[in-house]
C-alpha angles and dihedrals in degrees: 000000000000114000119197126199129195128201107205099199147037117351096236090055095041086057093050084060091067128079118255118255088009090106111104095172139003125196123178150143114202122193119294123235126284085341116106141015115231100184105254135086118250094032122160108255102042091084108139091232127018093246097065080054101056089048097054088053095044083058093053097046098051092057080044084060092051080063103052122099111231098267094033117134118217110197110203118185110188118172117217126238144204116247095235128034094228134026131023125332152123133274109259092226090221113153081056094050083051089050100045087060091048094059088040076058094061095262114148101231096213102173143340109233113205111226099202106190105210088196097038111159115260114237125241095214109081100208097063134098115248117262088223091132136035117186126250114205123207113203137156140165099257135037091238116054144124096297096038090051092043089053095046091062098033105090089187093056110156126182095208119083113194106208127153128219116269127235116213141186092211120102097244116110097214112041114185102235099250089224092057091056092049099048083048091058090043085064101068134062100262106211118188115270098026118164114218127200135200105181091191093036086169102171082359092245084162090058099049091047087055087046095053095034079052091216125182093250147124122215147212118203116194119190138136115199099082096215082072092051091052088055099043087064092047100052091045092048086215091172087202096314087141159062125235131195141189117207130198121256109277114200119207130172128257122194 
């Protein structure tokens, strides 16, 4: 039987609550930069500068790796951003910048998946590129580990995932498209009794793509803002098959 946990609080204590080396496979998409308000103070993405950003995630995920197993897969999808909101000037490259301090941390950068979005939304400045794709990293703490070993044995193996956004009638401003998260799964070797993990569950898209895939698999669902807890549980229908927690505030520097 599936179990489901959700950690009702930051994402940094939510992460202390886990057991070191229990984690099979993380998927997540935290808040990009500058981008969104998502209605607390403190949140990731209001940093003054990016690079206060990617350090505070580079914090995070290197707690995240403490949590790995050995052959655990973490799938990070970051979307990239312009330094300034109008006039000319450069992508930030951002999602790469985050990526080049993961491996510095000790992360195995196994493969980019390229997330092309068929139905992007066009942009309204000229002088932009589309924002037709968003990378999807693939890392891990080891070399060998449960995408490495599926895409060993899958002859058809392709690095570009199609998958369209998703429209949804839930009150969250950036929804994970339910068919990238399950192309995503389909690229790793499932074992029974996995324990997967999506440290910024948001509307807890993961959970429900585990639920529908019926997996054999237990999750751990990390979010803050309390009206996304509330519809995780709806949209999972979870009818009290959890446990939820609230840990304390945990600080941490950031440089």
């Amino acid at each position: 039987m599936m179990t489901h946990q959700i950690i009702v609080g930051d994402v940094y204590a939510g992460l202390n609550e886990i057991e070191d080396k229990s984690i099979d496979l993380a998927i997540t998409s935290p808040p990009y930069w500058n981008q969104r308000d998502y209605g607390f103070d403190g949140q990731i993405g209001n940093e003054s500068n990016p690079y206060l950003y990617i350090n505070k995630l580079d914090i995070i995920f290197q707690l995240l790796k403490k949590k790995m197993k050995d052959d655990g897969v973490f799938f990070l999808n970051v979307g990239d951003k312009y330094l300034s909101k109008y006039g000319k000037s450069s992508l930030g490259f951002i999602p790469y910048k985050l990526a080049n301090e993961m491996i510095k941390s000790g992360w195995y950068l196994s493969e980019i998946l390229i997330w092309f979005k068929p139905n992007h939304m066009p942009s309204s400045i000229k002088n932009r590129f589309t924002n037709s794709y968003e990378p999807v990293f693939v890392l891990s703490p080891n070399q060998n580990n449960i995408f490495t070993e599926q895409r060993s044995s899958n002859k058809e193996y392709n690095n570009i995932l199609k998958v369209n956004l998703q429209p949804t009638p839930y009150k969250h401003v950036a929804v994970f498209p339910e068919k990238l998260v399950e192309s995503l799964i389909k690229k790793i070797k499932l074992k029974k009794g996995m324990k997967i993990l999506d440290p910024f569950a948001g509307s807890g898209t993961t959970l429900k793509v585990v639920q529908g895939m019926n997996i054999n698999a237990s999750t751990v669902m990390i979010e803050k803002n309390i009206d996304y807890v509330q519809i995780i549980k709806e949209r999972c229908n979870l009818n009290g098959n959890y446990s939820i927690t609230s840990p304390s505030y945990i600080p941490f520097y950031i440089e």
